[in-house]
N, C-alpha and C positions, 0 to 999 in steps of 0.2 A: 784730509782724505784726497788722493790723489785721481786723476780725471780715470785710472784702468781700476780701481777699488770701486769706485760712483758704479761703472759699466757692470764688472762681477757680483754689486750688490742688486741689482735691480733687474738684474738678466733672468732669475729663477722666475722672473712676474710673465717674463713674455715666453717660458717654453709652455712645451706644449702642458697643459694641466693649471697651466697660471692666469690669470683675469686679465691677462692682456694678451692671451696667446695670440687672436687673430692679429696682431699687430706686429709680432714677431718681424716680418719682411722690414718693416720700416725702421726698428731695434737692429736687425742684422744689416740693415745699409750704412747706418752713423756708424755703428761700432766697426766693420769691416775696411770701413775710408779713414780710418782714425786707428787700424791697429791690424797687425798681419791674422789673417784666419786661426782662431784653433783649432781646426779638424786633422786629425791626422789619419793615417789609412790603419785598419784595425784586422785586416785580414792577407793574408800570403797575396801576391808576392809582396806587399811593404814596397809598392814602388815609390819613387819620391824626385820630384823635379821641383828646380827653384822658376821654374813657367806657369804660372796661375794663372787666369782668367784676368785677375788684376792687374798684372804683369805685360800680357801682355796689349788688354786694349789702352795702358801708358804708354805703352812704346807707339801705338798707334798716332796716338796724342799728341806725343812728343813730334812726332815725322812728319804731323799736318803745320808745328808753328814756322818751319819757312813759311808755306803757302799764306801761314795767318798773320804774321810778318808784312808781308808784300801786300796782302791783300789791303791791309789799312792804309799805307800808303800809298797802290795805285788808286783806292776809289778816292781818295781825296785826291790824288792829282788829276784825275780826270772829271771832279767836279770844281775846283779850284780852276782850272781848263779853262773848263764851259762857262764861268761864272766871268772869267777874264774877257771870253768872247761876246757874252750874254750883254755883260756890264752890269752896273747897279740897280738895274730892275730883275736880275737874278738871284741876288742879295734878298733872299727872306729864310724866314722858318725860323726854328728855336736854335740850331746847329750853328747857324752863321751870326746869329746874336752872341753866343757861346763864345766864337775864334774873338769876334770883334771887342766886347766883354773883356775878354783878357789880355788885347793885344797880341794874341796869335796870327792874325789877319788871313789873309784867303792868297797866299802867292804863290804860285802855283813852283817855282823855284825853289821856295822853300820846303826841304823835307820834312822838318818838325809840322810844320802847318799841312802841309800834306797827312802826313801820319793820322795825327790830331781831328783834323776831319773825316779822314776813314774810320777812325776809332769810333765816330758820334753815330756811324752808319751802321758798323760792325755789332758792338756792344748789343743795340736794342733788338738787333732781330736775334742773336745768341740767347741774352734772357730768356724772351720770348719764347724761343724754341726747347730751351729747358724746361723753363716751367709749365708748357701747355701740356708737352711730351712726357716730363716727367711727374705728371699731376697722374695722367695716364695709366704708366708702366708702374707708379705705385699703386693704384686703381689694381690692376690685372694681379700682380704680385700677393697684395696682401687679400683677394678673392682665392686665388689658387694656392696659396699657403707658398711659394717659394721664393726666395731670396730674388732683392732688387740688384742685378749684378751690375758692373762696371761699361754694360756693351752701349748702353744710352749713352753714355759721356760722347763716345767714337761716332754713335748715330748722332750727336745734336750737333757737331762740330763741326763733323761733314757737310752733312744736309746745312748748316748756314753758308760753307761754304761753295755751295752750287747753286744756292738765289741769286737772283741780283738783287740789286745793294736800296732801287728803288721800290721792291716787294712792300705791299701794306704789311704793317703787322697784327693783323686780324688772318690776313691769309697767311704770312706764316708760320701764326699757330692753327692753322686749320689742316694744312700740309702734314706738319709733323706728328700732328693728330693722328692723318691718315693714314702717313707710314708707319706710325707705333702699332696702331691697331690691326689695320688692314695688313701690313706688308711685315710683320714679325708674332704680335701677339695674341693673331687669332690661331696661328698655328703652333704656338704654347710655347711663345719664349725663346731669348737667346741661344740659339744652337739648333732650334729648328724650323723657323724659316729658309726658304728658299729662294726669297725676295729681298734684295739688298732692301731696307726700310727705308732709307736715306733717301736711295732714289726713288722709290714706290712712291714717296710722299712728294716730291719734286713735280715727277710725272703726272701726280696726280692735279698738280698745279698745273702745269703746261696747259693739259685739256681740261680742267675745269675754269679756266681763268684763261684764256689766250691772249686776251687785248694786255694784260699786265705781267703776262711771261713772255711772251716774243715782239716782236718788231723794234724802230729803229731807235726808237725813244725810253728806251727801259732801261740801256746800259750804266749810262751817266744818270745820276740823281739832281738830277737839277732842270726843273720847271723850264717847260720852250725849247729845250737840247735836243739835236736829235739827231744820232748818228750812226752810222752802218760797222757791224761787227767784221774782223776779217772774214769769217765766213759768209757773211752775206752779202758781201763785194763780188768776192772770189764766185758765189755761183750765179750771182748778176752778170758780170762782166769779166770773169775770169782773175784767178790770183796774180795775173801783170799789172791789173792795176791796182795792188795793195798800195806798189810805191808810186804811184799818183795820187792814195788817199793817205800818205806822208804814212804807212806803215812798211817797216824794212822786215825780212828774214828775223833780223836780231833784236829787234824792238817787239817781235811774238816771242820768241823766246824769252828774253827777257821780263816779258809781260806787261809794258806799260801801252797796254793798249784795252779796249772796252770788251767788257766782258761779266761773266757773273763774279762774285767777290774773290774767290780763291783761286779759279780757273787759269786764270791769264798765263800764269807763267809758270813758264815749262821750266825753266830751270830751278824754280823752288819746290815742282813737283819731283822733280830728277831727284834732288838732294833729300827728302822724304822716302822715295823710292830706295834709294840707296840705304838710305837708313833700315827700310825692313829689311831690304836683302842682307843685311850685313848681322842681324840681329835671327834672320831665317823667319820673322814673323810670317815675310811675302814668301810665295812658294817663283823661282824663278824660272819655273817651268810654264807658269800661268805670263808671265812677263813675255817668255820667248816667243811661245805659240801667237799672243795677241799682237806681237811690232811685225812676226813673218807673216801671218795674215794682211795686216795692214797693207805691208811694204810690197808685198806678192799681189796682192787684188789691184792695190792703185799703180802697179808697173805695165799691169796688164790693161787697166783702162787706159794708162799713156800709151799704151804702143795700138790699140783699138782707135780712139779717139772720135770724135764727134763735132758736126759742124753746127749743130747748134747747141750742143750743152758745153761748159765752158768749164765747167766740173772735171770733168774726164780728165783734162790736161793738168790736173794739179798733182805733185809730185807728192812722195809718201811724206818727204821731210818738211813741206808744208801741211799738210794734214799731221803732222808730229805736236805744231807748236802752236794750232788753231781751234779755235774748241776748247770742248773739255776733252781730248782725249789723252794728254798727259796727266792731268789730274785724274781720270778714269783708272787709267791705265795704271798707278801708281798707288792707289785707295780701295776702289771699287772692283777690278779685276781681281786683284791679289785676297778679295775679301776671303778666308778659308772656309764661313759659314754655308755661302751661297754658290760657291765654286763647286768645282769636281773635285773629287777626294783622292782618285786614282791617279798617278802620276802621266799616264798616256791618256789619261782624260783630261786630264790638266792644260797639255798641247794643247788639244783637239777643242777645250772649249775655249782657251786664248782664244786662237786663230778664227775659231767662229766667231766671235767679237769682233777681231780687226777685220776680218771681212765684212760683217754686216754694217759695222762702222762707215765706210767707206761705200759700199754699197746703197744706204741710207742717203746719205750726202748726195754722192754723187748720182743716184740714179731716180730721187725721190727730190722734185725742184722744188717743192712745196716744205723742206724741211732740213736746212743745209747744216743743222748741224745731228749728230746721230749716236753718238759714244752712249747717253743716257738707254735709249731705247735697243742699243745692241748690246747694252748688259744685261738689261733688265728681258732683253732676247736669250742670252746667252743661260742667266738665271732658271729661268724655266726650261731650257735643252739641258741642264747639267747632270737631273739622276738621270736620264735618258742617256746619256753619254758614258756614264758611269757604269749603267747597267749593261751596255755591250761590250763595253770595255770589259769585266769579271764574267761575262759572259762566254766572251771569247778565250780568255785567260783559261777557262774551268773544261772548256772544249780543246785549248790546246794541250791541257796537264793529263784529259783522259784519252788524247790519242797516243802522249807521252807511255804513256804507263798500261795502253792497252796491251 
């Protein structure tokens, strides 16, 4: 008997009328990851696209493995780094028994052993974040009778990739807890939220945890280290002396610099980016509005300027490849759930992002980095933005037609 015979024999137990119906949600997630939907449309128009929900939070998926790519390899080079600078009293834990153990060794040169030790970082907070999160979303699903869909996958991938890499993992499954619940499934599920979940739960960390989400020692994993993110240089002392603290223009780009795990590099965000645009998952209207926000708000604090904030002077294209806001800007703007739906809303709530972005940073010294809290800004303006938008649309079509 073959494994879709197994599925068809056992399925009549979980619909509705069968001794396992309440369990259906958890019958329809195996069988749906394991085999294309049978539903088909039953009434006029018979529309039909090969774009499912499936479909498309893969693509999603798929766009994030640069970032997840890079991400393993920078944290291990910048803990292989620190442990080079630390020395042998750096050398503990189960992770560096692991390299040592197998002859992989800790050289910070070395890409495999780079890699290899990001992976040891990566992996346990991912698990983690599945299983806390998706303990959850099965929880709410098989309560409210409907299907466990594919949008966790894109939420638990993300959100690891906006920790850093030193997070307890008690907190975060506490995080993803938060955003499951709080920031998606109180308000009944994939498609109706208004709060990206990913960051709801991040956020929720920042301020409930501050000594273990910000300052100088959180970036790099590694016991005694402690070092300043470019933006917390940049609004210290201004971004001229990134390249005093040996980081260049292209080493942010690039991304081999400290950061939370997926963040750093803009150019494996870019190439994710690319990917939805090319695919239409990302709407490139939500793209335009947020880089002209950006690049318009921070032209205008350069030419203002300020003799004691050091902010002001930083140019759009280093706020491009600092932070999270390329990885924002490529993931979490583009989100279609939490976004505007309207295509002039679409602009309009970009640009409110790159503005508040920038804004945040630069006018708020207690908080230099901002991309998180000007979506999760943006999230909350968007039916509001929406709604004057058909608003206006519905006032213009009846002076049209008066």
């Amino acid at each position: 008997m073959g494994l879709r015979s197994f599925f068809d024999r056992i399925e009549p137990h979980f619909e509705k009328g069968g001794k396992y119906e309440k369990l259906f949600p958890i019958y329809e997630m195996v069988e749906s990851f394991l085999y294309t939907p049978k539903i088909v449309t039953t009434a006029a128009p018979h529309a039909r696209s090969y774009i499912d929900m499936k479909r498309i939070m893969t693509y999603v998926v798929i766009a994030t493995i640069p970032c997840i790519l890079f991400a393993w390899y920078n944290t291990g080079l910048q803990a292989n780094s620190a442990i080079a600078v630390l020395g042998e009293s750096a050398e503990t834990g189960w992770r560096i028994w692991l390299l040592q153990a197998f002859g992989i060794g800790l050289n910070p040169d070395s890409i495999i052993a780079c890699i290899i030790h990001g992976m040891l970082y990566f992996f346990p907070i991912y698990i983690v974040t599945l299983i806390a999160g998706g303990i959850f979303e099965v929880i709410f699903a098989t309560v409210r009778g409907h299907e466990v869909n594919e949008g966790f996958l894109v939420t638990s991938m993300l959100y690891t990739l906006i920790v850093p890499a030193s997070t307890p993992l008690w907190q975060v499954a506490l995080g993803i807890i938060f955003g499951v619940v709080i920031g998606k499934e109180v308000f009944g599920g994939t498609g109706k939220n208004f709060l990206n979940p990913a960051l709801t739960g991040r956020a929720f960390l920042y301020f409930a945890y501050p000594a273990q989400m910000s300052g100088d020692a959180i970036w790099t994993p590694v016991d005694g280290f402690s070092g300043a993110t470019a933006l917390a240089v940049s609004a210290s002392a201004g971004y001229e002396q990134l390249a005093a603290n040996g980081i260049s223009w292209m080493d942010a780009f690039i991304g081999t610099i400290q950061g939370s795990l997926g963040e750093t590099s803009t150019l494996a965000c870019l190439i994710g980016l690319a990917f939805l645009l090319m695919t239409k998952i990302a709407n490139w209207r939500l793209v335009a509005g947020c880089m002209v926000g950006m690049i318009g708000f921070s032209a205008l604090l350069n030419v203002i300027g300020s003799d004691t904030n050091p902010m002001f002077a930083m140019p759009w294209y280093w706020h491009l490849v600092t932070g999270g806001f390329a990885f924002g800007l490529a993931f979490m703007v583009t989100e279609p759930v939490s976004a505007s739906h309207t295509n002039t809303g679409r602009f309009i709530y970009g640009a409110l992002i790159g503005f508040m972005v920038v804004m945040i940073r630069v006018i708020n010294p207690a908080f230099p980095e901002g991309m998180m809290l000007a979506i999760l800004f943006g999230n909350v303006f968007a039916p509001l933005i929406d709604y004057f938008v058909v608003q206006a649309n519905i006032k213009r079509r009846a002076k049209r037609h008066a």
